[in-house]
C-alpha positions in Angstrom: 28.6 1.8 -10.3 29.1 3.7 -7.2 30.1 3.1 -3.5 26.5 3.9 -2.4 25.0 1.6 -4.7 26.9 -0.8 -3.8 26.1 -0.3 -0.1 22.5 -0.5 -0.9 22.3 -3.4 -2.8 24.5 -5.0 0.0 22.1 -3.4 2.9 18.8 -4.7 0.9 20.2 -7.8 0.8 21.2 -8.0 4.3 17.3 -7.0 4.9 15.8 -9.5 3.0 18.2 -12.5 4.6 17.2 -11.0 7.5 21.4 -10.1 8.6 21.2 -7.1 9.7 22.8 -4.7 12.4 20.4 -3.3 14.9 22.1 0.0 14.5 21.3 -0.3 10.9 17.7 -0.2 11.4 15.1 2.3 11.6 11.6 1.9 12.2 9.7 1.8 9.3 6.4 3.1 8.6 3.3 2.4 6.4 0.8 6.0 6.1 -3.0 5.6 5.9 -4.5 8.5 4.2 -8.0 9.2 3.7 -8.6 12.5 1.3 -11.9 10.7 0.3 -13.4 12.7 3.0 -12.3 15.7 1.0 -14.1 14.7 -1.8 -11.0 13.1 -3.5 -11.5 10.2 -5.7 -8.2 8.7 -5.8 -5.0 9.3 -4.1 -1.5 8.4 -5.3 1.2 8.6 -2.8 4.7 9.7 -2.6 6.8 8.2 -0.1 9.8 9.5 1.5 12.0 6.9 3.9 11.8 5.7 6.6 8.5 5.4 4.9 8.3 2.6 3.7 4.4 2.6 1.9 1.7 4.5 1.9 -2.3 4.0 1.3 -5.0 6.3 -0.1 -8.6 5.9 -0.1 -10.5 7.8 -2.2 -13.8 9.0 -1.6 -16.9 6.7 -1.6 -19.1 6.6 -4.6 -21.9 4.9 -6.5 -20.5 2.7 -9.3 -21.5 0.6 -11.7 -20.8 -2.7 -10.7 -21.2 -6.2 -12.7 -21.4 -9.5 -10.6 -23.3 -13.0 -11.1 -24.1 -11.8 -14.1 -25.9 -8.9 -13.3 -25.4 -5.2 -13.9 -26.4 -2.9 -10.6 -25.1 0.2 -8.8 -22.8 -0.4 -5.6 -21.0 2.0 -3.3 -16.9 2.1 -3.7 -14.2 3.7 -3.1 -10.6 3.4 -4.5 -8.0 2.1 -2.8 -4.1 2.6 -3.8 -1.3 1.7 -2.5 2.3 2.9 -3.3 5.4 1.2 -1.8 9.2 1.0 -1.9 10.1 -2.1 -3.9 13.7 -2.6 -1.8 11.1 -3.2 1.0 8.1 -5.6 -0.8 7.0 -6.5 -3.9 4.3 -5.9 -6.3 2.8 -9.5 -5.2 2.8 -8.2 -1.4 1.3 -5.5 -2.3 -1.6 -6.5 -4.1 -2.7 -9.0 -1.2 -2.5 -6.3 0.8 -5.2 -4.3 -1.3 -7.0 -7.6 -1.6 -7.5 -8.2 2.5 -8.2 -4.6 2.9 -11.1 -5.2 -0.1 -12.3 -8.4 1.8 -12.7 -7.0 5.1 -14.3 -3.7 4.1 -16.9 -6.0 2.6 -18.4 -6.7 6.4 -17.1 -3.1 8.5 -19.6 -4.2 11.0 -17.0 -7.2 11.8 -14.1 -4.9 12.1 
């Protein structure tokens, strides 16, 4: 193992115990993208730091949908989200997604 493995692994901990240096941080940044309008249907992100996570929506589209036991035709789009695991987890992430699924399901209250 390397010096600057070692340094990150000693940095990420720092991070997550909340120890670090001001001078040590950056500000980091989360990307919205919207390609949907572009007629996109999915977007997968690449993130570069200080980036730190990035979200795509794809463009909106009739699907199939199943609920309550019944089969009908709704409006969706997809939502991703890619993200830099020395930053968050896979568990963060997905309740992300889910609060961004459960407020798009009234816009008019946004």
């Amino acid at each position: 193992m390397g010096v600057p493995m070692e340094q990150l692994r000693d940095l990420v901990s720092r991070a997550r115990a909340g120890r670090l240096q001001r001078a040590e941080m950056a500000d980091p940044t989360i990307t919205v993208t919207n390609l949907g309008d572009l007629g996109v249907e999915s977007v997968y992100g690449v993130i570069y730091p200080p980036q730190v996570a990035m979200v795509g929506f794809g463009r909106v589209m009739e699907q199939p949908w199943a609920e309550n036991g019944m089969i009908g035709v709704r409006h969706a789009a997809i939502a991703t989200l890619s993200a830099d695991h020395r930053v968050s987890d896979g568990m963060r992430g997905a309740r992300y997604l889910a609060r961004i699924e459960e407020l798009l399901q009234k816009p008019e209250e946004l």
